[in-house]
C-alpha positions as CSV (number, residue, x, y, z in Angstrom):
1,X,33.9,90.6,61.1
2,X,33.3,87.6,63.3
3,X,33.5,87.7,67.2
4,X,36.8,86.1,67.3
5,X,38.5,88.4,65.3
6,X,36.6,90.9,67.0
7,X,37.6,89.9,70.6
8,X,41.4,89.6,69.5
9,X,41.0,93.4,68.4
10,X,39.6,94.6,71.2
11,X,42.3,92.0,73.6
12,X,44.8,93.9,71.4
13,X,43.7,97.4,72.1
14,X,43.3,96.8,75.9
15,X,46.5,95.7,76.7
16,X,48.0,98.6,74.5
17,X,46.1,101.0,76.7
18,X,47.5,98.7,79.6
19,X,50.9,98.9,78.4
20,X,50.8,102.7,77.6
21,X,49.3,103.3,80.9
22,X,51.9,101.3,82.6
23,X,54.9,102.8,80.6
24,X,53.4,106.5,81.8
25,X,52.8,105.9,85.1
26,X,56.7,104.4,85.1
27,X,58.2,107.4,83.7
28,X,56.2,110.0,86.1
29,X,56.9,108.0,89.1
30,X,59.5,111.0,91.6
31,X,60.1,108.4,94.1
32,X,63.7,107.7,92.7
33,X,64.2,111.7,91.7
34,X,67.7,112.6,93.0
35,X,67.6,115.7,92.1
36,X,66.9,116.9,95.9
37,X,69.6,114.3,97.2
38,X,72.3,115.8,99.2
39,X,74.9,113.8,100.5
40,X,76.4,114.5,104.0
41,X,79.6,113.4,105.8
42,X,80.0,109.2,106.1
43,X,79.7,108.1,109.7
44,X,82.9,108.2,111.4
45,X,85.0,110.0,109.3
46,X,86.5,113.8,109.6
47,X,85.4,116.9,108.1
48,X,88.5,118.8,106.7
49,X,86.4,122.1,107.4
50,X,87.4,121.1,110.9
51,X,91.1,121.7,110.6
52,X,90.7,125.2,108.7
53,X,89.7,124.0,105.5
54,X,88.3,126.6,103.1
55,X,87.0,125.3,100.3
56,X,87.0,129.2,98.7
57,X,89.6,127.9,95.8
58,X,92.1,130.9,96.8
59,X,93.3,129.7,100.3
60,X,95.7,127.2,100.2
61,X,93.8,124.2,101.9
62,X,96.8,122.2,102.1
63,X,98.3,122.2,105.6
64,X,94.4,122.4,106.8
65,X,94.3,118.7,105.0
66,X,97.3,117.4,105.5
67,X,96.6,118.1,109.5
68,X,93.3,116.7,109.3
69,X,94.6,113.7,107.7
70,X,96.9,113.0,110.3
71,X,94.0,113.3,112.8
72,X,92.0,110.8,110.6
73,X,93.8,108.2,111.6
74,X,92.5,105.9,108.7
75,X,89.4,106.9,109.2
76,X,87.5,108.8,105.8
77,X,87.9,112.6,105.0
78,X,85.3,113.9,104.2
79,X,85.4,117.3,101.9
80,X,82.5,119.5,101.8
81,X,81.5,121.0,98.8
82,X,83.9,123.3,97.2
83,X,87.2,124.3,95.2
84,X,90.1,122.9,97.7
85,X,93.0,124.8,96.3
86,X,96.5,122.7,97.5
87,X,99.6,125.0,96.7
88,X,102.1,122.2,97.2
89,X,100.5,118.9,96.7
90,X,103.6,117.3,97.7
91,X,102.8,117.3,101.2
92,X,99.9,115.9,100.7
93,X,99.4,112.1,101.8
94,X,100.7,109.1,99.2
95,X,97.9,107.7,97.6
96,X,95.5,110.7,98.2
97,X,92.4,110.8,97.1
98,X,92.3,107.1,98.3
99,X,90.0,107.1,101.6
100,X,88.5,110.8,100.5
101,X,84.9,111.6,100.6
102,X,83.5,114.8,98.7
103,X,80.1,116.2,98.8
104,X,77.7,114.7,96.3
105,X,74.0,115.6,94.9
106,X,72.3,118.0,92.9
107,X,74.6,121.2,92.1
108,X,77.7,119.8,94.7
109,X,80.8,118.8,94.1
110,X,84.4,119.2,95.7
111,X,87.4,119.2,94.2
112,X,91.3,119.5,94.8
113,X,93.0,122.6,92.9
114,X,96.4,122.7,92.4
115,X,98.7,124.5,89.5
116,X,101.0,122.1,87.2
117,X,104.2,123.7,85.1
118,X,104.5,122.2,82.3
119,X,107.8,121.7,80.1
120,X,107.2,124.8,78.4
121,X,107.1,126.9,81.5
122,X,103.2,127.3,81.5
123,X,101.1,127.0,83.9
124,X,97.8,125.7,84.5
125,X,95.2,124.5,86.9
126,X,94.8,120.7,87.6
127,X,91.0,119.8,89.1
128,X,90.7,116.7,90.9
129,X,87.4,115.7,91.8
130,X,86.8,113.7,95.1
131,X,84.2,111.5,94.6
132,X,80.8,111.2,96.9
């Protein structure tokens, strides 16, 4: 073999090792890991916990929200993780979720329960999730 084929082999292998070293140390690199991430309440906007918000899925959040909204004052609303169960979703605001925060991160989520009838007379659950 003569030493120019030689050197391209061995140019060859050392930039694989580069290249594998590189694509290894990418792949390993935590500092963009979300997985710890929790997202908390936007600056000047209004927890709905603060009117008498559950977030349980069996009390009926509704007036709690619809209160809170009317304190917002255009500001956001911001729902802590959980199941916000809405009995009547009638009285909620037009154009809800619109201008709604929920909690965001690693296991968290909120969400606005209600129950739909359907033509049939059955009932079932409708989940709305509020996005972070």
């Amino acid at each position: 073999m003569d030493k120019t084929r030689m050197f391209m082999w061995i140019a060859i292998g050392v930039l694989a090792l580069l290249c594998i070293g590189f694509a290894v140390v990418a792949f390993t690199d935590s500092s963009n890991d979300s997985s710890d991430l929790t997202l908390t309440a936007p600056t000047d906007s209004l927890d709905v916990t603060a009117y008498g918000a559950k977030g349980d899925g069996t009390t009926d959040d509704g007036p709690s929200i619809v209160a809170a909204s009317t304190a917002a004052a255009g500001r956001v609303l911001y729902f802590p993780s959980g199941n916000y169960f809405v009995a009547n979703t009638a009285i909620l605001p037009i154009g809800w979720p619109s201008g709604w925060k929920g909690a965001g991160g690693e296991g968290e989520a909120s969400y606005i329960m209600s129950t739909v009838t359907a033509g049939d007379g059955q009932t079932a659950w409708d989940y709305r999730w509020i996005a972070p």
